[in-house]
C-alpha distance (Angstrom), angle and dihedral (degrees) to the residues before:
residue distance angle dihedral
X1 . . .
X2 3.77 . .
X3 3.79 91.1 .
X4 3.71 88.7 54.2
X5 3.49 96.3 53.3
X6 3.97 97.9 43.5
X7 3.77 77.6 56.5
X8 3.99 92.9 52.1
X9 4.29 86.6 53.9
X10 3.26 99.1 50.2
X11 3.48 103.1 56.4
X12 3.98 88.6 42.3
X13 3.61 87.5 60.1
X14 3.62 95.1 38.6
X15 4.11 89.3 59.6
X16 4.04 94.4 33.9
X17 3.95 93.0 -123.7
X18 3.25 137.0 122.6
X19 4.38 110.9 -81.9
X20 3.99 88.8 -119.7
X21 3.51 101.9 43.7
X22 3.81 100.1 34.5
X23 3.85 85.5 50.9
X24 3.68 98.3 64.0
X25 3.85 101.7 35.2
X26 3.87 79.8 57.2
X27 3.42 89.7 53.3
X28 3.46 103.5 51.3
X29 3.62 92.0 45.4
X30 4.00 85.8 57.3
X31 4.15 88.5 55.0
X32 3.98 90.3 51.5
X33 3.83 88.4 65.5
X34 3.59 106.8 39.6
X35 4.08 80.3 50.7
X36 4.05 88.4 59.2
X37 3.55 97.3 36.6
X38 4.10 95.3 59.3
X39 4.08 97.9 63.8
X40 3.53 90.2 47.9
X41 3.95 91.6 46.5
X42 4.07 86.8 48.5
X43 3.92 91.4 49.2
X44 4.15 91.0 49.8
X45 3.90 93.3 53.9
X46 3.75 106.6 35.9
X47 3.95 94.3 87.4
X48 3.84 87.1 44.5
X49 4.01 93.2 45.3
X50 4.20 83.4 57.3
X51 3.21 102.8 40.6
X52 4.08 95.5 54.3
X53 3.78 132.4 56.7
X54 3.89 94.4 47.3
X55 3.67 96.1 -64.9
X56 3.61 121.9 123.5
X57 4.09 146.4 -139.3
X58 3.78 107.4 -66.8
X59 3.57 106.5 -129.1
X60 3.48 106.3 175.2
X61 3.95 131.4 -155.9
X62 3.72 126.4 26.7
X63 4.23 92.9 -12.4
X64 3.52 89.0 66.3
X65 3.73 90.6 38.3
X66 3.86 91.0 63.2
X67 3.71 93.5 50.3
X68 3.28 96.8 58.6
X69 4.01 91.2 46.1
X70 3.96 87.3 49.1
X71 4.00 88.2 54.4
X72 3.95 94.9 46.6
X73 3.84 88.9 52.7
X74 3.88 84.5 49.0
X75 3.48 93.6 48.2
X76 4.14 96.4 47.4
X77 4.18 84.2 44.5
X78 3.94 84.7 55.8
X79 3.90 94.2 53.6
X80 3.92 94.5 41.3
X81 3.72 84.0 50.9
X82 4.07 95.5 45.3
X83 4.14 84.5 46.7
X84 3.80 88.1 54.4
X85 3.54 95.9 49.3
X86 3.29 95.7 46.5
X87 3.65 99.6 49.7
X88 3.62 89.2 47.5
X89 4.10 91.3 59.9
X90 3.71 88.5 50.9
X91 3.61 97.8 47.1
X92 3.81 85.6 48.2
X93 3.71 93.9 62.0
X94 3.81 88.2 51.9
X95 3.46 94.0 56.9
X96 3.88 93.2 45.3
X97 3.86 79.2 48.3
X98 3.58 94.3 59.8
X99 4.17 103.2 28.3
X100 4.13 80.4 57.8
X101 3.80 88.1 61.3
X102 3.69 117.1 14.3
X103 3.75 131.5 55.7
X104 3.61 96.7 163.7
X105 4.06 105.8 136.9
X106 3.92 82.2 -102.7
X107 3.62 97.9 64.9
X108 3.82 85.1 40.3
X109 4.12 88.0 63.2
X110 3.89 85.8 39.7
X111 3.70 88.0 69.4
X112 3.74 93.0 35.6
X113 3.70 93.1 53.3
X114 4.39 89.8 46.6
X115 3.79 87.3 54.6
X116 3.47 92.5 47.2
X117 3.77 86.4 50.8
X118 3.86 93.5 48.3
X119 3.72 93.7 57.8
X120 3.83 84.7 59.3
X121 3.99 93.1 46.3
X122 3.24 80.6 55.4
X123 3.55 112.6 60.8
X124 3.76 99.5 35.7
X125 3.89 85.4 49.4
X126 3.68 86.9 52.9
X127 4.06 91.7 44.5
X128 4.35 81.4 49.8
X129 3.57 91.5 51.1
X130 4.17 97.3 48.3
X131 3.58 89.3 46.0
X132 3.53 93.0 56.1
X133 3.74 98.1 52.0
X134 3.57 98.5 44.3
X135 3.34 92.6 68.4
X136 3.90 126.5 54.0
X137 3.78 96.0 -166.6
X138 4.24 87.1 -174.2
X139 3.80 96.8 60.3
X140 3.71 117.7 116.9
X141 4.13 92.3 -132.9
X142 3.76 88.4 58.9
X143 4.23 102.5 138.6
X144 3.86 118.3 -154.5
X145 4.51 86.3 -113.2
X146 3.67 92.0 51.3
X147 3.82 93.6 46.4
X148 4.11 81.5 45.8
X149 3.92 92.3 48.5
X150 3.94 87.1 44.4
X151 3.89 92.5 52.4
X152 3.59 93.5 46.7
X153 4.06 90.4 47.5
X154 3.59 94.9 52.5
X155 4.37 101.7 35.7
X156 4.03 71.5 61.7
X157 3.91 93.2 56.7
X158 3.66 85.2 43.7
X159 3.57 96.3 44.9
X160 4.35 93.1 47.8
X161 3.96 81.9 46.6
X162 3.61 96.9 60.0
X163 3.72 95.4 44.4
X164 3.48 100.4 52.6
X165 4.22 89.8 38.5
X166 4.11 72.8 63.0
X167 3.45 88.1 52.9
X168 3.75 96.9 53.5
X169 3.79 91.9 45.0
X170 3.87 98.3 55.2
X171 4.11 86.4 45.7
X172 4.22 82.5 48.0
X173 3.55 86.8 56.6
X174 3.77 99.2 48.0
X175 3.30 84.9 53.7
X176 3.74 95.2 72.1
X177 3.65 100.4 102.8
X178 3.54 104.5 42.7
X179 3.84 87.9 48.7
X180 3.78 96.5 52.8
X181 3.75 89.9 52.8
X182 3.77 95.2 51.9
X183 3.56 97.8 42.2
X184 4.32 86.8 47.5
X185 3.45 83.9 58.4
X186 3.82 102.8 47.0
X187 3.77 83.6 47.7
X188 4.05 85.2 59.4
X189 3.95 92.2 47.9
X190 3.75 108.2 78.0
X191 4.19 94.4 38.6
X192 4.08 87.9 47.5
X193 3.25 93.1 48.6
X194 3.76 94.2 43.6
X195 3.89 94.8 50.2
X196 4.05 85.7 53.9
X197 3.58 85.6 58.7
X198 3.64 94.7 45.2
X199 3.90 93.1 53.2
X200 3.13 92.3 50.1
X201 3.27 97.2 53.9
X202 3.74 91.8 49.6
X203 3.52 93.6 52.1
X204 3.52 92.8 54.8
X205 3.90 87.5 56.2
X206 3.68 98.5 41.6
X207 3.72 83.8 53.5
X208 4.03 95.6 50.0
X209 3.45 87.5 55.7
X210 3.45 102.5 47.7
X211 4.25 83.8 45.3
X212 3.79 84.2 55.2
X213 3.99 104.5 54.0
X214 4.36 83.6 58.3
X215 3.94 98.8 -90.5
X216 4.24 119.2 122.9
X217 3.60 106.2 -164.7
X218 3.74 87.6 -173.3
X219 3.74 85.4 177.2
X220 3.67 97.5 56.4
X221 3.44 85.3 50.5
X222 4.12 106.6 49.3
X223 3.71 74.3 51.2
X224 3.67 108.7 53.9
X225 4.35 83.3 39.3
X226 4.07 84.6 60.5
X227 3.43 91.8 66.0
X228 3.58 101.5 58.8
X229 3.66 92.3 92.5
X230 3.86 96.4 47.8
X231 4.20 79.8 56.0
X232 3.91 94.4 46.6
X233 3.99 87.1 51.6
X234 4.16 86.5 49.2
X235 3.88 84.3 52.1
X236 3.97 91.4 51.7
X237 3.73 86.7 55.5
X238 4.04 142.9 -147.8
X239 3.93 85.2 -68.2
X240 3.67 84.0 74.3
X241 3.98 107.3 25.6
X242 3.93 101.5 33.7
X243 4.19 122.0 -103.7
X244 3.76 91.4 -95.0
X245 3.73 100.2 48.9
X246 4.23 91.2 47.9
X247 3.57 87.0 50.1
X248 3.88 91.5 47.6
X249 3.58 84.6 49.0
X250 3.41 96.2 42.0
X251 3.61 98.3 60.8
X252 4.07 97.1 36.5
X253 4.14 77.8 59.1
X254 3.61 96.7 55.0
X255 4.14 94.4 42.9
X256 3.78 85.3 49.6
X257 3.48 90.0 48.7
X258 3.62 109.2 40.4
X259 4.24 81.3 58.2
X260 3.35 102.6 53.7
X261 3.94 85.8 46.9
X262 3.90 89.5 49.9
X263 3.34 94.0 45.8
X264 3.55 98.3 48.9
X265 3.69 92.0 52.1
X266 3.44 84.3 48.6
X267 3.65 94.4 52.0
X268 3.64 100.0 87.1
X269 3.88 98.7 49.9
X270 3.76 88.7 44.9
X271 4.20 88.3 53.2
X272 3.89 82.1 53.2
X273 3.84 97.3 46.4
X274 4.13 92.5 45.1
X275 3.54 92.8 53.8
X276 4.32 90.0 49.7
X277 3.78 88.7 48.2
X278 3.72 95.5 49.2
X279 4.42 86.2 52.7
X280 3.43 90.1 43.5
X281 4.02 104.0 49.2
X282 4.47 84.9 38.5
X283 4.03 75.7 58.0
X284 3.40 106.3 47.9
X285 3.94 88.9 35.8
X286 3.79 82.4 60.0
X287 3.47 93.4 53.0
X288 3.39 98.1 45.7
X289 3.61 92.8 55.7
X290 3.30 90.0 58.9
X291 3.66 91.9 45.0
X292 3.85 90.4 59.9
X293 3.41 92.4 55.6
X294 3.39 96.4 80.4
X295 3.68 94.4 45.3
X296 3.79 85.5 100.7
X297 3.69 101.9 62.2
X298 3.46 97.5 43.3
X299 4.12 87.0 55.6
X300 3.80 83.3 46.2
X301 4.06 83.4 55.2
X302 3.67 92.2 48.7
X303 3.99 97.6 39.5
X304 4.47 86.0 50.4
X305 4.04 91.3 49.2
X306 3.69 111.8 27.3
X307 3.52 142.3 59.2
X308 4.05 110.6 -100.6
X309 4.04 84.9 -106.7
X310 3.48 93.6 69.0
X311 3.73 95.5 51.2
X312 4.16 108.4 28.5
X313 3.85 101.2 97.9
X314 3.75 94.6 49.3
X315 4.37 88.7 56.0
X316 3.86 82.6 97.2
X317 4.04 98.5 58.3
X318 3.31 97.0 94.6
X319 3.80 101.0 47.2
X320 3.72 92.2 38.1
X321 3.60 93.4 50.0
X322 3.66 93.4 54.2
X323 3.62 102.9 43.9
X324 3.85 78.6 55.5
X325 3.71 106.6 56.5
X326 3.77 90.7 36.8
X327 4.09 79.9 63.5
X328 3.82 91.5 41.9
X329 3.25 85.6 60.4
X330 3.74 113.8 50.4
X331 3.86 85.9 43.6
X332 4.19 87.4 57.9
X333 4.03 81.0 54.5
X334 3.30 98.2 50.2
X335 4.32 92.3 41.6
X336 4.04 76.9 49.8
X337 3.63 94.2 58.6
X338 3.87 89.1 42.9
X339 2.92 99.1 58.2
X340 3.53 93.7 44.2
X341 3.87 95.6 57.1
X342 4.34 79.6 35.8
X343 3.22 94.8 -121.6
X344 3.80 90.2 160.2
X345 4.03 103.2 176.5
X346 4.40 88.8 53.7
X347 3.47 91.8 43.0
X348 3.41 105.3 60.2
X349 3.43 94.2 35.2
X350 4.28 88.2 56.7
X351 4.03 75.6 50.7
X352 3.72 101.1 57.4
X353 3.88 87.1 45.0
X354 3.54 87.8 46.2
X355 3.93 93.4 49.9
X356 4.58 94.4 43.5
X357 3.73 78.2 59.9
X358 3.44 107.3 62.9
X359 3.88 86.8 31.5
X360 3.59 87.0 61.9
X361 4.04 94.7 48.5
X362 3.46 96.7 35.8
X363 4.17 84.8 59.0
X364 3.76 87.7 47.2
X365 4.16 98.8 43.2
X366 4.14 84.2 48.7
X367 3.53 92.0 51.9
X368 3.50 101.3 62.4
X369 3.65 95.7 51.4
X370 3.79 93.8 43.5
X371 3.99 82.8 57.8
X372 3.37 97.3 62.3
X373 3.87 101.5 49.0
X374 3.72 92.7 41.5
X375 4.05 84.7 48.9
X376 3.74 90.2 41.3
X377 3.73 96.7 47.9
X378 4.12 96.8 46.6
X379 3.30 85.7 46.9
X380 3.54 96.7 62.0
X381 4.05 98.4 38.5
X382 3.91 107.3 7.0
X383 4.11 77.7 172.7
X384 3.49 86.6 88.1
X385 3.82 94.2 63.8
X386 3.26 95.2 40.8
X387 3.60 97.8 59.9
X388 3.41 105.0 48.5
X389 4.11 92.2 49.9
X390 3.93 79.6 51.9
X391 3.59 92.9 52.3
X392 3.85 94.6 47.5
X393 3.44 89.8 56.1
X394 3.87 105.1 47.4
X395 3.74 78.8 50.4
X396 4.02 94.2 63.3
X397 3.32 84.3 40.9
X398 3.33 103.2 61.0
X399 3.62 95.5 39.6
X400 3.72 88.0 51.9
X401 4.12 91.6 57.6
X402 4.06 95.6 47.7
X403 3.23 110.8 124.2
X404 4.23 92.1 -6.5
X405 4.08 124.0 102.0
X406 4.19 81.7 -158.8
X407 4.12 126.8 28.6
X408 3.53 113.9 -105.3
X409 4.40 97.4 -106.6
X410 3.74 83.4 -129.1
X411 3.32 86.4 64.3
X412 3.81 109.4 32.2
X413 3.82 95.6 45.7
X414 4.17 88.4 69.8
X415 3.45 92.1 40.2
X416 3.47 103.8 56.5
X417 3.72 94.9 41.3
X418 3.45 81.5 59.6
X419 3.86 92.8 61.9
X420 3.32 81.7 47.1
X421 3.82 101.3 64.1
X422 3.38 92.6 38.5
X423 3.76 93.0 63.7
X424 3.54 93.2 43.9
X425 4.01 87.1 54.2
X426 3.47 96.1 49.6
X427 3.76 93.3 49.8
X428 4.14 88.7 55.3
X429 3.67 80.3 71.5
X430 3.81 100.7 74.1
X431 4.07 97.0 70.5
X432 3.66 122.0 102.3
X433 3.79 85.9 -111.9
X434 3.56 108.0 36.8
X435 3.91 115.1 -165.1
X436 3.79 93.9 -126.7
X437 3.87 93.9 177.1
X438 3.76 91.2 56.9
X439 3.31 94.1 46.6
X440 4.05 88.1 52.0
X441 3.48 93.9 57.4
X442 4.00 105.2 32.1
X443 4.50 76.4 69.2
X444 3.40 95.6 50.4
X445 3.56 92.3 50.9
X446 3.75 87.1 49.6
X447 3.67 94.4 48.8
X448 4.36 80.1 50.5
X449 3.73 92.2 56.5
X450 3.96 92.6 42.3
X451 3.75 86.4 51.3
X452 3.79 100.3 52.4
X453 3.38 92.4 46.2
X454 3.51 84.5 65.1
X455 3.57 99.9 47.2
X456 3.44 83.7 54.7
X457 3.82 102.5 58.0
X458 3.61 90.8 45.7
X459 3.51 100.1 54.3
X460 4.00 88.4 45.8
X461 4.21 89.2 51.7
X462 3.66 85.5 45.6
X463 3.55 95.6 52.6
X464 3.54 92.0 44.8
X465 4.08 93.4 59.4
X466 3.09 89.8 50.9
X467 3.74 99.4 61.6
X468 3.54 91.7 40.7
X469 4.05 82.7 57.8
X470 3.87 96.4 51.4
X471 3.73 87.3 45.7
């Protein structure tokens, strides 16, 4: 306070006034100047106050008017240049998308036609790109005809942008197709490959259980074991094997699978069923042996009371039949022993040989005695025989006159020779020795040829309704 007030004297003093008074006209005096100096202060430090802080040179008028025109066409070349990009990455994952599942000459143009298309990106990318750093629409030299020259430059850019984002759209679209495909089968991949696993897996349980209840199937399992490597290549994925070739594999997995599963379900049912085949082809073999025991006599029969034309082919019977069942046989041992080791695949194939066996003698052992009482009973009354090839004919006959004044030749040209050979037949009957057996079968091929003639008009009438329908 005392310092203050020294202060206040001395300048009282100094001015020869009184201390009050002299103190305030000083004052105001002091006001009058800081007033003058603060225009002039302003005026000094405006250009400065502009021309720092990121601000820049006001222009005014139509200088600043093309600036801001030069930086929209900048801005609008940006976006036509993000669109292009952007399309460009999606279109990219549809071609990976159909390249990673489709090698079809189509896809190959695909990727033909989106390199073709990414030369073209680009270059006008490139043009963008120079257009944009020739010009640095923020400097403070910026004149109104290089802002003009720089919006003309880059609406360009923009301009080539568009047009080739065109481009790439129309290509997008022709993509369609090709797309829908590969994505279809992408959508397949992870279920196929799932099921695989799933069959295999069931397999491998069907075939513990059927391991449990005493039963090997060795073969079921070698088979299921062999596809362990077609599941470690599922595991490595289509990254590494290709869409199409997983799926392929996929699927050939799950067949594979799904049979040993069956059959190994199977497996216990089939045990049962080999072992009641094998009893019931040792019984029938039995019988048949017994059977062709009496082969003899009944050739005996035949040799007594017929010429040797009625009885020559059947000489071999009894040697034939033999040879057979002794072959029946051993193949029923070896089914035996099969089925004994379970060895399911070799024993019922030894079956099925087994079982064409005594097929084929139980054909030849009925034969003979079905000779004899067809010889014996046309023999007795070959009326019989007669009359029903007679009917069969006068039965094509008549269906071959319906409707007709005259026989179609195609039709009356069989059918006569067929009352042809039956009169011949008949007549062989009035030897000594009659040939009985040829007689037999010279009318049933009669009654053959009377039959296809019938068959044959009914398929033409058929035929011919039918047209008359469609007409």
């Amino acid at each position: 306070m005392a310092a203050t007030h020294a202060r206040g004297s001395s300048t009282s003093a100094a001015t020869g006034a009184e201390p009050g008074r002299g103190t305030k006209v000083r004052a105001g005096a002091g006001v009058g100047r800081v007033a003058l100096m603060i225009p002039l202060l302003a005026v000094a430090l405006l250009p400065a106050a502009f021309a720092g802080g990121g601000t820049r040179r006001w222009f005014g008028g139509r200088g600043e008017s093309q600036r801001a025109e030069a930086q929209a066409a900048k801005d609008a070349a940006a976006a036509a240049f993000y669109e292009l990009d952007t399309a460009q990455r999606d279109l990219r994952i549809s071609i990976e998308t159909i390249t990673a599942v489709d090698s079809s000459p189509g896809a190959r143009r695909a990727v033909d036609g989106f390199a073709a298309l990414g030369q073209r990106i680009d270059e006008v990318s490139h043009a963008y790109i120079t257009a944009v750093d020739a010009h640095d629409l923020d400097r403070d030299e910026l004149d109104a005809a290089t802002a003009t020259r720089a919006r003309a430059e880059l609406t360009r850019a923009k301009d080539e942008l568009v047009r080739v984002k065109g481009e790439l759209d129309r290509f997008e679209q022709g993509l369609g197709p090709l797309l829908d495909k590969a994505e279809t089968q992408l959508a397949r991949l992870a279920p196929a490959v799932e099921r695989a696993r799933q069959a295999l897996r069931n397999a491998s349980t069907a075939l513990d259980t059927v391991r449990q209840s005493g039963l090997r199937a060795d073969d079921l399992a070698a088979r299921l074991a062999a596809l362990g490597p077609e599941l470690t290549r599922l595991n490595e994925g289509a990254g590494r094997h290709g869409v199409p070739e997983t799926l392929h594999r996929a699927d050939q997995v799950l067949r594979d699978a799904e049979a040993v599963r069956t059959e190994a379900e199977r497996l216990p049912e089939r045990a049962a069923e080999t072992t009641k085949r094998l009893v019931s082809l040792r019984t029938r073999a039995e019988a048949l042996t017994t059977r062709a025991g009496a082969v003899e006599p009944v050739l005996s029969e035949l040799r007594r009371r017929f010429s040797a034309a009625c009885w020559q082919d059947l000489q071999h019977v009894p040697e034939q039949a033999g040879d057979n069942l002794r072959q029946a046989e051993q193949r029923l041992r070896e089914a035996a022993k099969a089925r004994d080791e379970q060895r399911w695949p070799d024993a019922t194939s030894l079956l099925a040989t087994a079982r064409a066996l005594l097929n084929t003698t139980d054909e030849a052992v009925s034969a003979a005695g079905d000779r004899l009482r067809r010889l014996e009973a046309v023999a007795k009354d070959p009326r019989q025989e007669i009359d029903r090839t007679r009917f069969t004919i006068r039965d094509a006959q008549r269906l071959a006159m319906a409707g007709r004044h005259t026989p179609d030749p195609r039709h009356a040209r069989p059918l006569d020779d067929a009352v042809g050979r039956l009169d011949r037949a008949i007549a062989t009957l009035e030897g000594r020795h009659p040939d009985y057996w040829h007689f037999l079968t010279e009318l049933e091929a009669v009654r053959a040829s009377a039959a296809r003639v019938v068959e044959q008009i009914r398929e033409e009438r058929g035929a011919g309704h039918q047209s008359g329908r469609s007409g």
